[in-house]
MILUM-370876 format. One record per atom (N, C-alpha, C, O, CB): residue number from 1; residue in one letter; atom name; z, x, y. Coordinates in pm, 1 decimal. Glycine has a CB too. Layout:
<lumvexs>
+-----+------+------+----------+----------+----------+
| pos | code | site |        Z |        X |        Y |
+-----+------+------+----------+----------+----------+
| NUM |    a |   CA |        Z |        X |        Y |
...
+-----+------+------+----------+----------+----------+
</lumvexs>
This chain:
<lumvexs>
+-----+------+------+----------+----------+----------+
| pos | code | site |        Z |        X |        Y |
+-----+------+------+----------+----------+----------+
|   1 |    x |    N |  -2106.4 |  -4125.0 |  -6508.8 |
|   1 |    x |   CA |  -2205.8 |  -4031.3 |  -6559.0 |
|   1 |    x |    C |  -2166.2 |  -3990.9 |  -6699.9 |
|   1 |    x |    O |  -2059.4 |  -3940.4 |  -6734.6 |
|   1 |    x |   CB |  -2218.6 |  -3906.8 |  -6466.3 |
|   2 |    x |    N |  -2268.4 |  -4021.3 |  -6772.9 |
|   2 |    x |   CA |  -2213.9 |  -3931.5 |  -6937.5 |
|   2 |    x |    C |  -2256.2 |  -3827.0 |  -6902.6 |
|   2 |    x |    O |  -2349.9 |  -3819.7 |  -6823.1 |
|   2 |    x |   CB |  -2278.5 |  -3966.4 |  -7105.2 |
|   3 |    x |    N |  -2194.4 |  -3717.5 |  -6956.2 |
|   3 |    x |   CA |  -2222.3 |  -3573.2 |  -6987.4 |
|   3 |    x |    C |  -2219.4 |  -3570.2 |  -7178.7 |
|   3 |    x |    O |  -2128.8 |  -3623.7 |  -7242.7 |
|   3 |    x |   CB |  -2079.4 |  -3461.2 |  -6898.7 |
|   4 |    x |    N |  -2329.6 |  -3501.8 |  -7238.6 |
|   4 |    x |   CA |  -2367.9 |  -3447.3 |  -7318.7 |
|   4 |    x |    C |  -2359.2 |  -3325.6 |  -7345.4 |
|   4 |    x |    O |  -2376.6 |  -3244.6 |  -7254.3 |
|   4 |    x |   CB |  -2442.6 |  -3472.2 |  -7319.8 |
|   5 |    x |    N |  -2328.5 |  -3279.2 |  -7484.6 |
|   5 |    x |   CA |  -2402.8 |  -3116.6 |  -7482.2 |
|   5 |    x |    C |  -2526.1 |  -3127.6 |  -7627.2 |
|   5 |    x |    O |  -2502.2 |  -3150.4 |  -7745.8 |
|   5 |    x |   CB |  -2241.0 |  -2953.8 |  -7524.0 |
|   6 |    x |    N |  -2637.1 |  -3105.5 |  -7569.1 |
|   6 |    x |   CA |  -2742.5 |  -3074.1 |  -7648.5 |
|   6 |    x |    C |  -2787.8 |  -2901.5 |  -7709.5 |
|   6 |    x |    O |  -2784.4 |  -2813.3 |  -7623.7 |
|   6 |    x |   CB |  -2846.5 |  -3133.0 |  -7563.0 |
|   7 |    x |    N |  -2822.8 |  -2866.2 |  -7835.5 |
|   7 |    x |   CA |  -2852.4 |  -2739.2 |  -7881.7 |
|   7 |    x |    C |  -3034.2 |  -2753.5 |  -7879.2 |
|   7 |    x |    O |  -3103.8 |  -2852.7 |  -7900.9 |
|   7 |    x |   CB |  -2768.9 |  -2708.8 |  -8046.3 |
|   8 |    x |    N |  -3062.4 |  -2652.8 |  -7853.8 |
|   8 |    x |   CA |  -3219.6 |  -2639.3 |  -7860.1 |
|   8 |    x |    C |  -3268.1 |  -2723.5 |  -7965.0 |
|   8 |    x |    O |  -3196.5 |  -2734.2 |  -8064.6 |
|   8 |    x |   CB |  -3271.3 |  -2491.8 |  -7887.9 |
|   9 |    x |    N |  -3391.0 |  -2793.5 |  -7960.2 |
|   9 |    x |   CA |  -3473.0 |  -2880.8 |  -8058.4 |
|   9 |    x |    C |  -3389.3 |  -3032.1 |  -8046.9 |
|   9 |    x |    O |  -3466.3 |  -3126.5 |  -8064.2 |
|   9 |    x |   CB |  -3472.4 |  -2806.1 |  -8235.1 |
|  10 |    x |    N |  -3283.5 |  -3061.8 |  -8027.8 |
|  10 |    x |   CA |  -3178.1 |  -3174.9 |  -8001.5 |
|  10 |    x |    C |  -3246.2 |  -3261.5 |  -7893.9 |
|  10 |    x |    O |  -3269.5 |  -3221.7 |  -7779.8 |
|  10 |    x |   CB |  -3023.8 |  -3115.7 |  -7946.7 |
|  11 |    x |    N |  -3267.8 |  -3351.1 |  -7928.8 |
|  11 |    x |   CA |  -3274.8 |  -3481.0 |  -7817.7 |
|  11 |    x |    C |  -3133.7 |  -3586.6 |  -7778.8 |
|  11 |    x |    O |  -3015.0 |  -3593.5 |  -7810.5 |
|  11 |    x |   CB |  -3394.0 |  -3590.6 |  -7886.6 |
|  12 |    x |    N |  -3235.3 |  -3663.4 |  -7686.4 |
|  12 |    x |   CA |  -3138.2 |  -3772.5 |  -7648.0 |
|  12 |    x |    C |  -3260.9 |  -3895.8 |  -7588.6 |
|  12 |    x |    O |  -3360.5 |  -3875.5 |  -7519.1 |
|  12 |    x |   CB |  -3006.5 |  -3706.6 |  -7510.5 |
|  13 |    x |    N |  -3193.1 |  -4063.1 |  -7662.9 |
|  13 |    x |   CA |  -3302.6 |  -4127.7 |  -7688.5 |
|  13 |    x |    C |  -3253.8 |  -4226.3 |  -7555.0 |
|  13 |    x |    O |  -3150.9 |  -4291.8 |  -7571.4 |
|  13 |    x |   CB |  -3326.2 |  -4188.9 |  -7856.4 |
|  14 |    x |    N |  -3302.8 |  -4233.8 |  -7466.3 |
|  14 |    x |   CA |  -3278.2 |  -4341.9 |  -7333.5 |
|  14 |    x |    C |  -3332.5 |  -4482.9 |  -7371.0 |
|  14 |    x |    O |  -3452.1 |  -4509.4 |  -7358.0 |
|  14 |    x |   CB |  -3367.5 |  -4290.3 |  -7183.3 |
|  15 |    x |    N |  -3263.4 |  -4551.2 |  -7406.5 |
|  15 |    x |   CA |  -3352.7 |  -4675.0 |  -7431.2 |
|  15 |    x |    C |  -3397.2 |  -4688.4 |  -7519.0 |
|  15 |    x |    O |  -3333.4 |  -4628.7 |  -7605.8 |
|  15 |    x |   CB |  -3440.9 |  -4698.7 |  -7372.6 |
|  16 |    x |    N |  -3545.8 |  -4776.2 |  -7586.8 |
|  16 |    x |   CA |  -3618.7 |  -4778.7 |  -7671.3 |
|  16 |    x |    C |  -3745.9 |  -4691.4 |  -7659.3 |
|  16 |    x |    O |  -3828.3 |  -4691.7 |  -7750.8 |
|  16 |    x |   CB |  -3634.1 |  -4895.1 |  -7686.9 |
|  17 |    x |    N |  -3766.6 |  -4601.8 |  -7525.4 |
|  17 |    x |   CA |  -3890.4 |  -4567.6 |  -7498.8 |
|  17 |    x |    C |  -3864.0 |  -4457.9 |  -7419.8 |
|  17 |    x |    O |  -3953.7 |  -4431.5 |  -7339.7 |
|  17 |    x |   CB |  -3973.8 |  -4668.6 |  -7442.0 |
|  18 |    x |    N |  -3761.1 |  -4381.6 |  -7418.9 |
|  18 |    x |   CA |  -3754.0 |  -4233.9 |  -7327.3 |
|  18 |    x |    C |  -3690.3 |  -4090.8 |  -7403.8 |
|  18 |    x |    O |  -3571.8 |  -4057.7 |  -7403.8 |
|  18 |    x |   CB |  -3642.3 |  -4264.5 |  -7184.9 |
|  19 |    x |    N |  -3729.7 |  -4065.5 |  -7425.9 |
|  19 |    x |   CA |  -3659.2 |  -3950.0 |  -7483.7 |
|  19 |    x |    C |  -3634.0 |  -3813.2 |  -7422.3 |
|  19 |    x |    O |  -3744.7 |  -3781.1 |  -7379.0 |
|  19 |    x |   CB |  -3720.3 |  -3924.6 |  -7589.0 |
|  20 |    x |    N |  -3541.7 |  -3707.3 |  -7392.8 |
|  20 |    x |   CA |  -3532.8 |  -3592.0 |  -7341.4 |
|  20 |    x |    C |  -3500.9 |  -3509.1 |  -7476.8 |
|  20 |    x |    O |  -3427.4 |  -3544.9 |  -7568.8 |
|  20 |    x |   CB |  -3429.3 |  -3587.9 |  -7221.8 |
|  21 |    x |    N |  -3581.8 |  -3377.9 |  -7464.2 |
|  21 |    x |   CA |  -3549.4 |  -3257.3 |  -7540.7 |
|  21 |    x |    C |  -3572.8 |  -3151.6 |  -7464.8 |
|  21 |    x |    O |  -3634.6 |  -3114.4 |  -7365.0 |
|  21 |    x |   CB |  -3618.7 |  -3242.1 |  -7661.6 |
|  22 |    x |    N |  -3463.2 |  -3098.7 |  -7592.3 |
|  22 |    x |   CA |  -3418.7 |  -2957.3 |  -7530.9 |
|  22 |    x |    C |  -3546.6 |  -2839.3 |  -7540.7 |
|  22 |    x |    O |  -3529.1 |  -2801.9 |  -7656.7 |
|  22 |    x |   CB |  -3274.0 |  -2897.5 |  -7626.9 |
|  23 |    x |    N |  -3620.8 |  -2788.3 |  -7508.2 |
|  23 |    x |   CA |  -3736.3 |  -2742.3 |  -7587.1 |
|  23 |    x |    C |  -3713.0 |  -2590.1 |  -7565.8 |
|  23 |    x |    O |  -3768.5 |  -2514.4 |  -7645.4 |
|  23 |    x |   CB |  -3890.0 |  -2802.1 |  -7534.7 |
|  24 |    x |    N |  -3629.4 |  -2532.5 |  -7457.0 |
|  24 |    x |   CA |  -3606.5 |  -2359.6 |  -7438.3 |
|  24 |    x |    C |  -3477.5 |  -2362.2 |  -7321.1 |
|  24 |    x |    O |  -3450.6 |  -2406.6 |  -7209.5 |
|  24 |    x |   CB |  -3781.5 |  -2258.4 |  -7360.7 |
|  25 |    x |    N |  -3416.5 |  -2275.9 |  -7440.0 |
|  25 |    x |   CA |  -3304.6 |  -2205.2 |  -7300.3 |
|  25 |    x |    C |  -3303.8 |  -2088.0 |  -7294.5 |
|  25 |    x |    O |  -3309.8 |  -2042.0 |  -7408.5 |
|  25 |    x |   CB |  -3148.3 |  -2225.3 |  -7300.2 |
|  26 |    x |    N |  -3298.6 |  -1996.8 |  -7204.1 |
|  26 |    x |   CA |  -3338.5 |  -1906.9 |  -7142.9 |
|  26 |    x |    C |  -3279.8 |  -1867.2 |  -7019.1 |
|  26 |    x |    O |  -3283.1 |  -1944.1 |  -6923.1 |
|  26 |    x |   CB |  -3443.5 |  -1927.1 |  -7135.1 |
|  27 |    x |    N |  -3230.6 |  -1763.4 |  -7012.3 |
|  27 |    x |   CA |  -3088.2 |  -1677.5 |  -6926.3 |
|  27 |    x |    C |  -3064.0 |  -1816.8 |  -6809.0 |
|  27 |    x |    O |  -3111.4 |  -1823.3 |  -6695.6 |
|  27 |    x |   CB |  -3148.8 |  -1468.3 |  -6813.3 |
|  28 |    x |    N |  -2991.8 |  -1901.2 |  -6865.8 |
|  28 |    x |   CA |  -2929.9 |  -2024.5 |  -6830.1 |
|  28 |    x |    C |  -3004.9 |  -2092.6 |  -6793.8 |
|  28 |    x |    O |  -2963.9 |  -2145.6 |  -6690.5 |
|  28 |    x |   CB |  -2842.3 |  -2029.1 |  -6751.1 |
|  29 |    x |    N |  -3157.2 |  -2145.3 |  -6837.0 |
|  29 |    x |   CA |  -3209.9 |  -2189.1 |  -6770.7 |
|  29 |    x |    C |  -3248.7 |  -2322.3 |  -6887.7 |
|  29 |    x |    O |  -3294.9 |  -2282.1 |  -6994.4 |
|  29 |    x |   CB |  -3300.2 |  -2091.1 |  -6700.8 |
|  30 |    x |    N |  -3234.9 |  -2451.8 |  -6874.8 |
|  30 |    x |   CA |  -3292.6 |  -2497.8 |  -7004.9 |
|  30 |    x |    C |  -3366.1 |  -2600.0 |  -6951.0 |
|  30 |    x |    O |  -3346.4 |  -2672.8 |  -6853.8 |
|  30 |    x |   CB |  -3193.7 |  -2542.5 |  -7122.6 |
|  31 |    x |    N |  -3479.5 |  -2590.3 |  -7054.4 |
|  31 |    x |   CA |  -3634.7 |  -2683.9 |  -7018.8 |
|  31 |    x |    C |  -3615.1 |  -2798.1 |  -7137.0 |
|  31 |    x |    O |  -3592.7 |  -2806.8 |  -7257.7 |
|  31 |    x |   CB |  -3821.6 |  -2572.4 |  -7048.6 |
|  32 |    x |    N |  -3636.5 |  -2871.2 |  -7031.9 |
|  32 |    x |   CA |  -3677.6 |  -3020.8 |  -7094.7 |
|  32 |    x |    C |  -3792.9 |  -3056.8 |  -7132.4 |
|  32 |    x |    O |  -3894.4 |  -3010.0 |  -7080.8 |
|  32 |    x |   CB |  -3658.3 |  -3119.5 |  -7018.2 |
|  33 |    x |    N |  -3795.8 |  -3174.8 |  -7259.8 |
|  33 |    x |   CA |  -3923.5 |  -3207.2 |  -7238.7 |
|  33 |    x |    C |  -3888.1 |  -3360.1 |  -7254.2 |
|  33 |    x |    O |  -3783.5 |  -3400.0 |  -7305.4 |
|  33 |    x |   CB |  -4037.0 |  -3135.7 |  -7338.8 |
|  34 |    x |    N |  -3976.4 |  -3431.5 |  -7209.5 |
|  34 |    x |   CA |  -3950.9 |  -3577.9 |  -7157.5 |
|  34 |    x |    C |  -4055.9 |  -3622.9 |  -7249.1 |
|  34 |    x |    O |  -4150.4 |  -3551.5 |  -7282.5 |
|  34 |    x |   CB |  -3971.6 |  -3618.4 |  -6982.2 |
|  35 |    x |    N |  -4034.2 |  -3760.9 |  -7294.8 |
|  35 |    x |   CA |  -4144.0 |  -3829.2 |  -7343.3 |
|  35 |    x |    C |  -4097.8 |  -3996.6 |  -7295.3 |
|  35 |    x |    O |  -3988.6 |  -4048.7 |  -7318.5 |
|  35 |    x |   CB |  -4164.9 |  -3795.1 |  -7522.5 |
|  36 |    x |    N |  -4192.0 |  -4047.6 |  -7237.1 |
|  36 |    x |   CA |  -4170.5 |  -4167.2 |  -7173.3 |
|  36 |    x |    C |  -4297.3 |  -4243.5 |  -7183.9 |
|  36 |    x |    O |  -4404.5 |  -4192.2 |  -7216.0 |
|  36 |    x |   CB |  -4125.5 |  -4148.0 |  -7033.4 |
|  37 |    x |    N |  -4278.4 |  -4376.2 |  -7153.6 |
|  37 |    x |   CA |  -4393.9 |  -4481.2 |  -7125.4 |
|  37 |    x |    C |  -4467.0 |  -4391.5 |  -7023.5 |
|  37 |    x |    O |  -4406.0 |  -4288.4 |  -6995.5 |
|  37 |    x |   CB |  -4342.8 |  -4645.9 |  -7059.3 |
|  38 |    x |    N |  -4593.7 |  -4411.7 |  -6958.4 |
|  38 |    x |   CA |  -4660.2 |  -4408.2 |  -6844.9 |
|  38 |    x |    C |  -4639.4 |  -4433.9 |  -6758.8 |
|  38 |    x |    O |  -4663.1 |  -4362.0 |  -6661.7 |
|  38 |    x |   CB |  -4727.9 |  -4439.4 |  -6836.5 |
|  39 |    x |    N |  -4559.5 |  -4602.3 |  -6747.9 |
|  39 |    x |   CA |  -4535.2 |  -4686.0 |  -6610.8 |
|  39 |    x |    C |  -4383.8 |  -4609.5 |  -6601.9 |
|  39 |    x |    O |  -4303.2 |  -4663.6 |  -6526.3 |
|  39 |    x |   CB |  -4537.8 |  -4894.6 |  -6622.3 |
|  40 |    x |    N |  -4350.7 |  -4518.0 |  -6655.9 |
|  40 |    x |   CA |  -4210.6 |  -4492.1 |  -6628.3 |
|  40 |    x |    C |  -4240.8 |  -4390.5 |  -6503.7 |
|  40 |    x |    O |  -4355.7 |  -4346.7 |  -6508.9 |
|  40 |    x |   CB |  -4117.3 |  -4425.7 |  -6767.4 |
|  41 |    x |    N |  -4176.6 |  -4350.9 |  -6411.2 |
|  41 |    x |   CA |  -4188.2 |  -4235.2 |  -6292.3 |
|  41 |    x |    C |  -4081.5 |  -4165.5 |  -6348.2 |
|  41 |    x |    O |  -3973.3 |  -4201.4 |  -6394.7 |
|  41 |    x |   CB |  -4166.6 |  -4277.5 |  -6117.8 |
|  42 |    x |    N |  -4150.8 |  -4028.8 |  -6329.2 |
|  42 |    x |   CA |  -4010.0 |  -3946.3 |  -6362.2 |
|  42 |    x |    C |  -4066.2 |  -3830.0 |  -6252.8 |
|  42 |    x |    O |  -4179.5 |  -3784.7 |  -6236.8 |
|  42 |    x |   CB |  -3974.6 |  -3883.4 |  -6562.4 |
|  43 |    x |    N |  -3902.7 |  -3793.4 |  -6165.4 |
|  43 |    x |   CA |  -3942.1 |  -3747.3 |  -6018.4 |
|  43 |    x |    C |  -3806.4 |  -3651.4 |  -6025.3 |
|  43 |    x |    O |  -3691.4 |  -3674.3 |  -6062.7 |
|  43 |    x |   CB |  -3953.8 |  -3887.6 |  -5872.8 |
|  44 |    x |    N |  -3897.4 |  -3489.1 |  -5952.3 |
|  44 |    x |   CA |  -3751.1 |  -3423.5 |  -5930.7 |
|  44 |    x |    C |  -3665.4 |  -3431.5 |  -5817.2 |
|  44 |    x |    O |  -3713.0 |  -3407.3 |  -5706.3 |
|  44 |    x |   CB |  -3758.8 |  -3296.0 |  -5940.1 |
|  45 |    x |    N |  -3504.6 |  -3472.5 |  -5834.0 |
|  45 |    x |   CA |  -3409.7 |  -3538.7 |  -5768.8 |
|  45 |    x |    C |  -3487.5 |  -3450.1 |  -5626.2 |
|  45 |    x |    O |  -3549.6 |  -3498.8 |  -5531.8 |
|  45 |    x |   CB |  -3225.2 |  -3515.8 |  -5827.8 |
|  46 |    x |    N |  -3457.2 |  -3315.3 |  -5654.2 |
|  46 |    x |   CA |  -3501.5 |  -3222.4 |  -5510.9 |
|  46 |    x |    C |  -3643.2 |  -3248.4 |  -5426.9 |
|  46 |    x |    O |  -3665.2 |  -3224.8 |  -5308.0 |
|  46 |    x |   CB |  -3517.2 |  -3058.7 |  -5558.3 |
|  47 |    x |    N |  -3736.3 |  -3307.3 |  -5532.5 |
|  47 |    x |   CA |  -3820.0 |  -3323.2 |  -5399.2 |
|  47 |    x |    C |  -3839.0 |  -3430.2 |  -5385.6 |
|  47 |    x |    O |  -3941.8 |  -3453.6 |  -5322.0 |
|  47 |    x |   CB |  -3939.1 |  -3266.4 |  -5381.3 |
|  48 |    x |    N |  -3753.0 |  -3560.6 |  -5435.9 |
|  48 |    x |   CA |  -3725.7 |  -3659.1 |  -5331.3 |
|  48 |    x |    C |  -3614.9 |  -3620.6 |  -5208.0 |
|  48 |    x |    O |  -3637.6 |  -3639.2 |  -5088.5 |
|  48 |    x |   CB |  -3676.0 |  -3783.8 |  -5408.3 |
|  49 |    x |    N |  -3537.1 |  -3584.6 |  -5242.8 |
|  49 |    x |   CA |  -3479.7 |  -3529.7 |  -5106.0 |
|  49 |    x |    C |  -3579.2 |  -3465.7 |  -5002.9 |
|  49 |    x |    O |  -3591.5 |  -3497.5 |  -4884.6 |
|  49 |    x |   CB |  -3375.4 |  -3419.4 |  -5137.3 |
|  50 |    x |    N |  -3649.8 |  -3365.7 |  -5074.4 |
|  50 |    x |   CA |  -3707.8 |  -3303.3 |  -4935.8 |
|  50 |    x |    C |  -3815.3 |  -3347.7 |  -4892.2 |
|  50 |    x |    O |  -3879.0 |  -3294.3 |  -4801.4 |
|  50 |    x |   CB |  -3734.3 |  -3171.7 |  -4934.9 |
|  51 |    x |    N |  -3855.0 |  -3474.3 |  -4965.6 |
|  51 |    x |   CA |  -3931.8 |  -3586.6 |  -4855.1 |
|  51 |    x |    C |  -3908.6 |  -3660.7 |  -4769.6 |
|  51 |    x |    O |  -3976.2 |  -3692.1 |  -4671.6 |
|  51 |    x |   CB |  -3979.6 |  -3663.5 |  -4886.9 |
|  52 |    x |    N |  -3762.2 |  -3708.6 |  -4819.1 |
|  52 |    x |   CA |  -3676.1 |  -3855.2 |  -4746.7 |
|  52 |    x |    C |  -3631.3 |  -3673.6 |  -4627.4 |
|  52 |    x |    O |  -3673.3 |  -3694.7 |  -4513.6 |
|  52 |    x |   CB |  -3472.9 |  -3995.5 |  -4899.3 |
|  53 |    x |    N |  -3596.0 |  -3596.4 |  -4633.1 |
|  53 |    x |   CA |  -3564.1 |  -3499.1 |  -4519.6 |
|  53 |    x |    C |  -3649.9 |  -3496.6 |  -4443.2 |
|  53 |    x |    O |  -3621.7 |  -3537.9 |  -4330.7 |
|  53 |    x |   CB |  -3541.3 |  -3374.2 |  -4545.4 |
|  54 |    x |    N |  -3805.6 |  -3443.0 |  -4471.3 |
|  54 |    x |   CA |  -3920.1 |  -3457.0 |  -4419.2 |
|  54 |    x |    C |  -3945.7 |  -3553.0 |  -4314.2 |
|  54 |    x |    O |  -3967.9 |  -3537.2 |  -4194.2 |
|  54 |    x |   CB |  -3992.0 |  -3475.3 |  -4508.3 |
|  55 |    x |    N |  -3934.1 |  -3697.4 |  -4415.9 |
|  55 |    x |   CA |  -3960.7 |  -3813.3 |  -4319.5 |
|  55 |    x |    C |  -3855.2 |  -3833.4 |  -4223.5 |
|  55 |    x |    O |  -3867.4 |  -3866.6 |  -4105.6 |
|  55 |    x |   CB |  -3979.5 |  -3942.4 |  -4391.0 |
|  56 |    x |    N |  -3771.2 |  -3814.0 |  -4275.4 |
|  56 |    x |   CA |  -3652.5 |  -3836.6 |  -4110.7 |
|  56 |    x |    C |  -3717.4 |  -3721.4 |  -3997.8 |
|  56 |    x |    O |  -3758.9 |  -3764.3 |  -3890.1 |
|  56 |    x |   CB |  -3424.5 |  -3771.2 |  -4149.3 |
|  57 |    x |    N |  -3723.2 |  -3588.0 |  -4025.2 |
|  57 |    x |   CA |  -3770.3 |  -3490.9 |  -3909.6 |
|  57 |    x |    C |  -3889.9 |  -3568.9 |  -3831.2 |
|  57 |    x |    O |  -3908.1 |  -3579.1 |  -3709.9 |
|  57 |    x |   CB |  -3829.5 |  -3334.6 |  -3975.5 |
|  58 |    x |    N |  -3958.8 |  -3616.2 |  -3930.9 |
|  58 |    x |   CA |  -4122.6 |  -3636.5 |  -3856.3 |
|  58 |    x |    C |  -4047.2 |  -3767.0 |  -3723.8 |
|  58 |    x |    O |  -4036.9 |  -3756.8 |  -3601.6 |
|  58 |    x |   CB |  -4297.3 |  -3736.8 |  -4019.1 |
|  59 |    x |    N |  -4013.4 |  -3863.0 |  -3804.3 |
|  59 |    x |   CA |  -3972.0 |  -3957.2 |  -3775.9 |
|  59 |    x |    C |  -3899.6 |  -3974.7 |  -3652.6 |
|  59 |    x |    O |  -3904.5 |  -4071.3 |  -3576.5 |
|  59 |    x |   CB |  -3922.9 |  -3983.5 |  -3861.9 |
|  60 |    x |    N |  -3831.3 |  -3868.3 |  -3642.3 |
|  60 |    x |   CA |  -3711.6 |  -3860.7 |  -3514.0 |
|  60 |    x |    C |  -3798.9 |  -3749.9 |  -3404.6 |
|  60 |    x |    O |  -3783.9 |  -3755.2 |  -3282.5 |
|  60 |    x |   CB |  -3518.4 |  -3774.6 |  -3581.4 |
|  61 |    x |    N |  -3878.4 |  -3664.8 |  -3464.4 |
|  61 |    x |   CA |  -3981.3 |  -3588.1 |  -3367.0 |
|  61 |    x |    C |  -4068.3 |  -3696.2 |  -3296.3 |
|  61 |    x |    O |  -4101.8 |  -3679.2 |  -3179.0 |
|  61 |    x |   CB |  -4085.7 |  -3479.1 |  -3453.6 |
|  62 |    x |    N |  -4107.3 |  -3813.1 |  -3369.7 |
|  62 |    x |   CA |  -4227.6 |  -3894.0 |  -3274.4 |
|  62 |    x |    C |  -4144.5 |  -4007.5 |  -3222.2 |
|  62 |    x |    O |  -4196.1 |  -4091.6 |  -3148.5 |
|  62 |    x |   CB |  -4379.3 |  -3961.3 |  -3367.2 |
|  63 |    x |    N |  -4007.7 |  -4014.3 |  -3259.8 |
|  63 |    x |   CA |  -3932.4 |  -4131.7 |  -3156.0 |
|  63 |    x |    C |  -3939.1 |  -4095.9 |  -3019.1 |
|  63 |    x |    O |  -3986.2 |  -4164.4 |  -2928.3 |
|  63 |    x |   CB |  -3770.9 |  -4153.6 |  -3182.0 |
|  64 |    x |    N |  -3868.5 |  -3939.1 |  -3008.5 |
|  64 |    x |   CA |  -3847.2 |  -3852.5 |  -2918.0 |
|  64 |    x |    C |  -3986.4 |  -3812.0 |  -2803.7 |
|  64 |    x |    O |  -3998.5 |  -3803.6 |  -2681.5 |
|  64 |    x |   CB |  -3796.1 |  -3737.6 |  -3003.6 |
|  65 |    x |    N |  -4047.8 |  -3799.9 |  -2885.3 |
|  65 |    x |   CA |  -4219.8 |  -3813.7 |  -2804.7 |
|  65 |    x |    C |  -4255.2 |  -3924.4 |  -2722.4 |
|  65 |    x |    O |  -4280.5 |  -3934.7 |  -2602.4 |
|  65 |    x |   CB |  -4343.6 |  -3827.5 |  -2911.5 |
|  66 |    x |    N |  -4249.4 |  -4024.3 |  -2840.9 |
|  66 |    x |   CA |  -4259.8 |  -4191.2 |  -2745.7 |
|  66 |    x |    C |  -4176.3 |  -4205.3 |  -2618.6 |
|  66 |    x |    O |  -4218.3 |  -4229.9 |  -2505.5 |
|  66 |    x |   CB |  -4195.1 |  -4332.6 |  -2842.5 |
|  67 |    x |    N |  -4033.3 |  -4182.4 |  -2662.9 |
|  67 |    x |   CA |  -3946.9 |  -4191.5 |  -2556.3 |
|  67 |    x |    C |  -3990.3 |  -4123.5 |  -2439.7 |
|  67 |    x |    O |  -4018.4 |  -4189.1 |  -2339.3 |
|  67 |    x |   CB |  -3825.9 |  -4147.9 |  -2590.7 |
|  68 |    x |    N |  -4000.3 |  -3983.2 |  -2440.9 |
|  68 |    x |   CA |  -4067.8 |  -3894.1 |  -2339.4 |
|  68 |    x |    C |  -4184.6 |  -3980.7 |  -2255.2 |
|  68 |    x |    O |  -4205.0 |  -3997.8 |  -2135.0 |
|  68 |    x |   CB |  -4138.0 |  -3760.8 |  -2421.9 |
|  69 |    x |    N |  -4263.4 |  -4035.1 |  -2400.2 |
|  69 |    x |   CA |  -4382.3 |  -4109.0 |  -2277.8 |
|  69 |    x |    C |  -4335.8 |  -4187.1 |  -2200.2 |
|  69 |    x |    O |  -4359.5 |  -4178.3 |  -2079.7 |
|  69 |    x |   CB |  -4497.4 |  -4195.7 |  -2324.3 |
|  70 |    x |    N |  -4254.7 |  -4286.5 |  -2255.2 |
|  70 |    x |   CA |  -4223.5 |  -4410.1 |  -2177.3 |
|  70 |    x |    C |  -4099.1 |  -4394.5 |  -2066.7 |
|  70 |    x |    O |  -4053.4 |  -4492.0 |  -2007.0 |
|  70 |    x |   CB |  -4186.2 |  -4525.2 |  -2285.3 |
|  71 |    x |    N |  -4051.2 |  -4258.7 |  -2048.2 |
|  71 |    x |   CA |  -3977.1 |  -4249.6 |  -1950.0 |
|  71 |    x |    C |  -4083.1 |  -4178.6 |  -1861.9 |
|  71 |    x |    O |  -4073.5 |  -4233.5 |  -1752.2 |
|  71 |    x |   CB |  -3841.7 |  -4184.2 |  -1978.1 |
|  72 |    x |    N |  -4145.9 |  -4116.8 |  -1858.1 |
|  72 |    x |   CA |  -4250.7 |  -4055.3 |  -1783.3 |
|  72 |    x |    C |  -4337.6 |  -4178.8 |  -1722.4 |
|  72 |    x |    O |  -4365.7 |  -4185.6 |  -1602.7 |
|  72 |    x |   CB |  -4338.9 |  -3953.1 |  -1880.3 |
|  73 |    x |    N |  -4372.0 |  -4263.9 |  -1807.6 |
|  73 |    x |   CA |  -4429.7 |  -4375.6 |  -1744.8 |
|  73 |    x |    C |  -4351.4 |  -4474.0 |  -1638.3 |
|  73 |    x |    O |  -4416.8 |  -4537.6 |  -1555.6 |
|  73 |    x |   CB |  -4471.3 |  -4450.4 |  -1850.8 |
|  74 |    x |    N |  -4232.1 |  -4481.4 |  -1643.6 |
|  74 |    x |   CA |  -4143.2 |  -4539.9 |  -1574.5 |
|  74 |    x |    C |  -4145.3 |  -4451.3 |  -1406.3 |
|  74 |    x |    O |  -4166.3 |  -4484.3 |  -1289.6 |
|  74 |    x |   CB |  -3998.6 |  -4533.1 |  -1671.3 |
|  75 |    x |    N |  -4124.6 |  -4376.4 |  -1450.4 |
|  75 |    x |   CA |  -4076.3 |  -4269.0 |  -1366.9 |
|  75 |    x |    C |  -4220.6 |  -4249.9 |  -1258.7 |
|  75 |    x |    O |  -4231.7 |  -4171.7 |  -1164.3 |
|  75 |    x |   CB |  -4029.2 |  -4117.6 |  -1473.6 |
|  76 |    x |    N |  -4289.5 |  -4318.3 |  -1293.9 |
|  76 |    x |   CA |  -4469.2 |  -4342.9 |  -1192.5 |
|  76 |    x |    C |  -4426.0 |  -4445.7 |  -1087.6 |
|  76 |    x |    O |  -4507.2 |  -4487.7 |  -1005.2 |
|  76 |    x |   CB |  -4640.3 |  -4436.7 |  -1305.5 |
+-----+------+------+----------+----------+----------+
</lumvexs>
């Protein structure tokens, strides 16, 4: 991982086609601003997690269901 330190208005150039700036910091809080291609995705780390979390819950709730059926069906 590089670590950087950027001052407000300061960028950083990713490539030939991405850029991050610093655009406000604010009681520790500092905002980016991104400039990228279109076809680029740019996604926050946190709510891919709390989808891939999401989908496991759903996921393991309707295994657990099925199972229920098909032991219930056995069990006839």
């Amino acid at each position: 991982m590089l670590i950087l330190s950027r001052k407000l208005d300061e960028s950083i150039l990713i490539g030939d086609s991405i850029m991050l700036k610093v655009v406000a910091i604010d009681k520790g809080v500092v905002k980016l601003g991104i400039e990228a291609p279109s076809n680029v995705r740019i996604l926050r780390s946190e709510l891919i997690r709390a989808v891939e979390d999401s989908n496991k819950e759903a996921s393991a709730e309707h295994d657990e269901s099925l199972l229920h059926q098909l032991a219930q069906k056995f069990k006839l």
